[in-house]
C-alpha positions in Angstrom: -8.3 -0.9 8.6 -8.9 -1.8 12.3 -12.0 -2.9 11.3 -11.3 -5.3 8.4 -8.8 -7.2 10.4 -12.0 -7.5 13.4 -14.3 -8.9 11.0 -11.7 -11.0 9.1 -10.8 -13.0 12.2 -11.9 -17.1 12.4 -15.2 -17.2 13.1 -17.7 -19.9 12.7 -18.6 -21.4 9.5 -22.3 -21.8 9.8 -23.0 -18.5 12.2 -21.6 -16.8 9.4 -23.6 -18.3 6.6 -26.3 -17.4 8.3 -25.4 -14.1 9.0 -24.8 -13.4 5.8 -28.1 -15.0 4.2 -29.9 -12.8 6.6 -27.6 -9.7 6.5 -26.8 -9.5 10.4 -24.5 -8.6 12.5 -20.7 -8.8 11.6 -22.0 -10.0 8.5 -23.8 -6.8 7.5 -20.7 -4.7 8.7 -18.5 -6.2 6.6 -20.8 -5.9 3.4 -21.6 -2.3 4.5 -17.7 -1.8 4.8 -16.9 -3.5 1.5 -19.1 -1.4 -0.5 -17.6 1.6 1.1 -14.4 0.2 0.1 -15.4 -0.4 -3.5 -17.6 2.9 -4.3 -14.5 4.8 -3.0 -11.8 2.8 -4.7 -14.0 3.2 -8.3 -14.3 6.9 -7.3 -10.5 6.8 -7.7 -10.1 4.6 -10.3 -12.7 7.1 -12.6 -10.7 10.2 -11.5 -7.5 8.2 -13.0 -9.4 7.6 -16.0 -10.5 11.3 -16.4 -6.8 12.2 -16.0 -5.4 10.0 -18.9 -7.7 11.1 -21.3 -6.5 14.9 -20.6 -3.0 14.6 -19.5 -1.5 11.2 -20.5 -0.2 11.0 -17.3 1.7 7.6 -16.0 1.8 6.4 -12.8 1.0 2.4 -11.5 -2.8 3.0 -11.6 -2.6 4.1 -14.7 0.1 1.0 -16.2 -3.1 -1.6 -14.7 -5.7 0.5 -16.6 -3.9 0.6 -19.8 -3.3 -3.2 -19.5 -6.4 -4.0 -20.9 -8.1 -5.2 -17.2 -11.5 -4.4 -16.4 -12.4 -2.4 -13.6 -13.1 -4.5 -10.8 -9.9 -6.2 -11.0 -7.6 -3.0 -11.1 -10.3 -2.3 -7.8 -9.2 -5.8 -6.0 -5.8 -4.8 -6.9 -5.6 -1.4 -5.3 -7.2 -2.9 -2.6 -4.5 -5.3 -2.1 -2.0 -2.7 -2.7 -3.9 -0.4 0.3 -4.1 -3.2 2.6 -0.1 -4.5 2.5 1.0 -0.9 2.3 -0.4 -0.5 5.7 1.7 -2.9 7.5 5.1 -1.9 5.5 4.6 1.7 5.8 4.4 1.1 9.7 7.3 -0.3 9.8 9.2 1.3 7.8 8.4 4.8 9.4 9.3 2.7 13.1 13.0 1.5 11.3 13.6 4.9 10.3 12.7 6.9 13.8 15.1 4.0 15.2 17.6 5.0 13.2 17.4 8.5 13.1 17.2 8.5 16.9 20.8 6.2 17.2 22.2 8.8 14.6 21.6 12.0 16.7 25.4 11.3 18.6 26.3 12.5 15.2 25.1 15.6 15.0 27.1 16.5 18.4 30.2 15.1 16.4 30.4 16.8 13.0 33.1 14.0 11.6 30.8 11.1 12.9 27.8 12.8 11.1 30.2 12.6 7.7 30.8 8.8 8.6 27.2 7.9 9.1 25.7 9.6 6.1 28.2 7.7 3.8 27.0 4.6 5.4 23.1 5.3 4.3 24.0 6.4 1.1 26.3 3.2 0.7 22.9 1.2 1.9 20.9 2.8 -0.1 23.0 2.4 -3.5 23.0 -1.1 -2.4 19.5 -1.5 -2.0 18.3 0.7 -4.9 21.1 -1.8 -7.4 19.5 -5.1 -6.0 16.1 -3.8 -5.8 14.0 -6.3 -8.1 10.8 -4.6 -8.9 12.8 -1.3 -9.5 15.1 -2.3 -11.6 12.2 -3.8 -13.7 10.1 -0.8 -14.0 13.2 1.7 -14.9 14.0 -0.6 -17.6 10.3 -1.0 -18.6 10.3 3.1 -19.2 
């Protein structure tokens, strides 16, 4: 991922043209890492495929396949999907070390301990009930 962000910095316009007319440099990086991208990405997308036909499986893959899109969109798609899953993942792993790190005076107190995990189920029943997307897809199934 590191390396997607290095090559999708500003750079200029006509050094890159030429770059990429001539297959240099960054330039040829970035098309050598984009193919990488997309053989791997159609490697999964076929083993999804494979799986449908012998288990009927569902998952969110599968829900873009069976929508009727061809291939290299469901690809762009995963991509996106890979690429925004990186930064939320991050910090959602940091949010939850923060937390479980301010909640470890409650394991010396027993009765705080009962307090505090009331409070995340509380937030988390909150969350879950106003969360947009999940709502959508329970009622979808």
């Amino acid at each position: 991922m590191s390396i997607s962000k290095d090559l999708l910095r500003p750079r200029k316009f006509c050094c890159r043209k030429c770059k990429r007319a001539l297959n240099l440099g960054s330039e040829k990086k970035l098309k050598e890492f984009m193919n990488f991208i997309h053989s791997s990405v159609n490697e999964i997308i076929q083993a999804k495929k494979r799986k449908l036909e012998k288990d009927g499986a569902n998952d969110l893959l599968l829900k873009f396949l069976g929508a009727g899109l061809d291939d290299e969109m469901v690809r762009d798609m995963v991509i996106s999907f890979l690429m925004a899953g990186r930064d939320t993942t991050s910090a959602a792993l940091t949010w939850l070390f923060w937390r479980v790190r301010a909640a470890l005076v409650c394991f010396l107190k027993p009765k705080t301990l009962k307090q505090y995990v009331g409070r995340i189920d509380e937030e988390i029943r909150f969350h879950l009930k106003n969360h947009w997307y999940g709502n959508n897809e329970i009622k979808a199934d």
